[in-house]
N, C-alpha and C positions, 0 to 999 in steps of 0.2 A: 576311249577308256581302255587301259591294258589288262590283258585277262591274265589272272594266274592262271597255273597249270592246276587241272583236275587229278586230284588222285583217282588213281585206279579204282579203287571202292567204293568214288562216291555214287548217293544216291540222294533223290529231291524228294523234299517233302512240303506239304503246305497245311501249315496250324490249321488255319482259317478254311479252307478250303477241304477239311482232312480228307485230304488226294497225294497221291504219289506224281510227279512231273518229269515230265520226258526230255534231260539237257537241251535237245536244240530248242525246248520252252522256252527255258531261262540262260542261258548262257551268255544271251546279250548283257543284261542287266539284273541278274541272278533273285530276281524276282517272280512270283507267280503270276502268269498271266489273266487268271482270273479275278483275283484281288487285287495284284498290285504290293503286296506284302513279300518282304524277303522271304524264299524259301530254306527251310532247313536241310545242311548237308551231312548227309551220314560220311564220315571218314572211319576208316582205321589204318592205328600206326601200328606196326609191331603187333608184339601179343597184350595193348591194350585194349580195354573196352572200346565200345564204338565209343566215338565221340560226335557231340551234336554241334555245328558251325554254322554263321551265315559268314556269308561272301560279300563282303560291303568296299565300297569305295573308302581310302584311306583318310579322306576328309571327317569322313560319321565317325572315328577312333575318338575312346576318351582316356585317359591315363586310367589305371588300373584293369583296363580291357585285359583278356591272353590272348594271343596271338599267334599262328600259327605260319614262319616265315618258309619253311621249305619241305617239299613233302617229306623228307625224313628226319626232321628237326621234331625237336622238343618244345610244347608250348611253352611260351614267356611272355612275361610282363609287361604290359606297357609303362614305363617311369614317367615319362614327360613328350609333349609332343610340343614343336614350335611350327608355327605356319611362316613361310616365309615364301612369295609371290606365289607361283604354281605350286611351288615342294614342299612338301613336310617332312622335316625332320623326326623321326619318332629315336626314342632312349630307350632300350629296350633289354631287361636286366639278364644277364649271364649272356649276351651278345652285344651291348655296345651302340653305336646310334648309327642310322639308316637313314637313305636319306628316299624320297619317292614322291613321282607325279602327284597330287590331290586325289586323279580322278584313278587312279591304279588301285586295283582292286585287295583285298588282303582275308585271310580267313580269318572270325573272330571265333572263338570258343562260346557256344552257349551252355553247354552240359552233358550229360550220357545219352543216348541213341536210344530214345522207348518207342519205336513203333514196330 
């Protein structure tokens, strides 16, 4: 599986587990090792709010997800996603279509950062 790159900022968090996680936890598979549940990633961009992300393989993507493609980019929209053998295609508004491994990982948008 290919790992995106960590922003700087981030930090791990586990709903279920409500514990903070230490990256070499999850990094593998950006999951909690005690559940098994995606953990949540504190990012910030700029002078916005934290923002709250999991770190999912690009196969779990559903159209209208945000997405978060490069650490200084701007979240955008998923349009349309095509599966085609290993790669997916994703359509992805005010950036155009992308093409990427299944198992390549990508940041989705959950919401603001309350912990």
């Amino acid at each position: 599986m290919a790992k995106s790159v960590p922003h700087i900022s981030e930090e791990y968090y586990c709903n279920d587990c409500n514990d903070y996680k230490d990256f070499l936890d999850v990094n593998t598979n950006w999951k909690c090792p005690i559940c098994g549940n995606y953990v949540q990633i504190k990012i910030v961009i700029g002078n916005t709010i934290d923002q709250s992300c999991f770190r999912i393989p690009v196969s779990e993507l559903n159209s209208n997800d945000i997405v978060l493609l490069h650490r200084n980019a701007d979240f955008n929209e998923v349009l349309g996603i095509t599966n085609f053998g290993d790669k997916v295609f994703l359509n992805i508004k005010e950036y155009g279509s992308l093409k990427m491994n299944k198992d390549d990982t990508i940041l989705k948008l959950n919401g603001g950062w309350y912990h």
